[in-house]
TORDREN-292303 format. One record per residue (C-alpha): x negated, y negated, z. Coordinates in steps of 0.25 Angstrom, whole numbers, plus 5000, padded with zeros to 4 digits. Layout:
<rs>
<r east="X" north="Y" up="Z"/>
...
</rs>
This chain:
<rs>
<r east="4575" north="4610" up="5426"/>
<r east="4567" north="4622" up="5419"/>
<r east="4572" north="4635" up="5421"/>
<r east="4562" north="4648" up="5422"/>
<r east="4551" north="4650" up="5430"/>
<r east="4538" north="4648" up="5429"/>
<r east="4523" north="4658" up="5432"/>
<r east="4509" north="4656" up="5432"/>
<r east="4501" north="4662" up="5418"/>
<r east="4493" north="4672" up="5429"/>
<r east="4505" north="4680" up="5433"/>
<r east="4509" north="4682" up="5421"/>
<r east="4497" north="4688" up="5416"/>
<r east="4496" north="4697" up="5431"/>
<r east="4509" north="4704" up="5428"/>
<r east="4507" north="4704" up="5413"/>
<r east="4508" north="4719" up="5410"/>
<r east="4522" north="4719" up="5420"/>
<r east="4528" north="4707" up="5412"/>
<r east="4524" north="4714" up="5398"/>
<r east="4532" north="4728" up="5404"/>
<r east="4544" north="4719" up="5408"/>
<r east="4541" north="4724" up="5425"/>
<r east="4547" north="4716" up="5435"/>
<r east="4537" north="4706" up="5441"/>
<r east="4534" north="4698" up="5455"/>
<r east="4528" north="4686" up="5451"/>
<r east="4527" north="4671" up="5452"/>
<r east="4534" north="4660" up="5447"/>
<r east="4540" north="4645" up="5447"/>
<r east="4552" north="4642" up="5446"/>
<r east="4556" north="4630" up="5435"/>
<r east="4569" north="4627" up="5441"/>
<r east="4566" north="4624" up="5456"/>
<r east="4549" north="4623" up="5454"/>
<r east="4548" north="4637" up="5466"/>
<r east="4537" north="4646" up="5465"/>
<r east="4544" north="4661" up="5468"/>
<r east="4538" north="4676" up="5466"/>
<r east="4550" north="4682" up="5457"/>
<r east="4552" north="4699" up="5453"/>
<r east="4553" north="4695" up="5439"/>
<r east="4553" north="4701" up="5424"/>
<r east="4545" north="4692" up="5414"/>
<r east="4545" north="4693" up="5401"/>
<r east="4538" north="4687" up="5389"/>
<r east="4550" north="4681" up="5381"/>
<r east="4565" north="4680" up="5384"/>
<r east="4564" north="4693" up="5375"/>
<r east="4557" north="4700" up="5384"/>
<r east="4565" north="4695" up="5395"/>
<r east="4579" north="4690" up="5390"/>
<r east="4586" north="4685" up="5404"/>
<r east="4574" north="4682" up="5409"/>
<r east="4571" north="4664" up="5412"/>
<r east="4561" north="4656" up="5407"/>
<r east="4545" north="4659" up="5413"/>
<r east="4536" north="4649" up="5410"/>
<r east="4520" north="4654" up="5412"/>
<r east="4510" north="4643" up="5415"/>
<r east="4495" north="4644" up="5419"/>
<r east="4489" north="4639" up="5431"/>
<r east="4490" north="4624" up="5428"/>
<r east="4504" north="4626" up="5424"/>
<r east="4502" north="4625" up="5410"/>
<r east="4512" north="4633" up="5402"/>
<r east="4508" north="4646" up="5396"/>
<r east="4520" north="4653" up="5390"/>
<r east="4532" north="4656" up="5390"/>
<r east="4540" north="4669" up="5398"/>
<r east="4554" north="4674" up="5402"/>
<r east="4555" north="4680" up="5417"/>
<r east="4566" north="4687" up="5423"/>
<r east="4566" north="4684" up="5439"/>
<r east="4571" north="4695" up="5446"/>
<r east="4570" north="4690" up="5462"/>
<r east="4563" north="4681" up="5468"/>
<r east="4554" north="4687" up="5478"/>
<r east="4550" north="4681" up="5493"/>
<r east="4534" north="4680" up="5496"/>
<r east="4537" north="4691" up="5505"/>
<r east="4543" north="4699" up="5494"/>
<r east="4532" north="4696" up="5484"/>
<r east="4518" north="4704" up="5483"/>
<r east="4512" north="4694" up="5475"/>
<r east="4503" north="4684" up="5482"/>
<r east="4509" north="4672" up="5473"/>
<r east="4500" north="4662" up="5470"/>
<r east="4510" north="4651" up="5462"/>
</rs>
């Protein structure tokens, strides 16, 4: 199984500014290793430079074509009613 996570290209350019300043995050993501969708408080970073003891985050479009390649640190996963994003996957 793949290990990391997964998020769509359009997220990741909404919290551009917050990723380039190294904030914490709620966002949406997939999971590689069991295939479930979850909003996760995370750090993400654009190379394991950046973001050392962070996992594999691959970014993808919206036909899941793969566009690059990032590093996210998941600090908690958040409930629905914990989230104040409205998630579209």
């Amino acid at each position: 199984m793949s290990e990391g996570y997964e998020i769509f290209e359009r997220w990741v350019d909404k919290v551009k500014p917050e990723i380039d300043s190294g904030k914490e995050i709620k966002v949406p993501v997939k999971s590689l290793e069991t295939f479930s969708k979850m909003v996760v408080k995370a750090k993400i970073g654009r190379s394991k430079d950046k973001l050392p003891d962070g996992e594999h985050l691959r970014v993808v479009n919206d036909m899941g074509e793969k566009k690059s390649e990032m590093v996210i640190k998941v600090l908690e996963e958040l409930g629905e009613e914990e989230s104040s994003l409205s998630v579209e996957f």
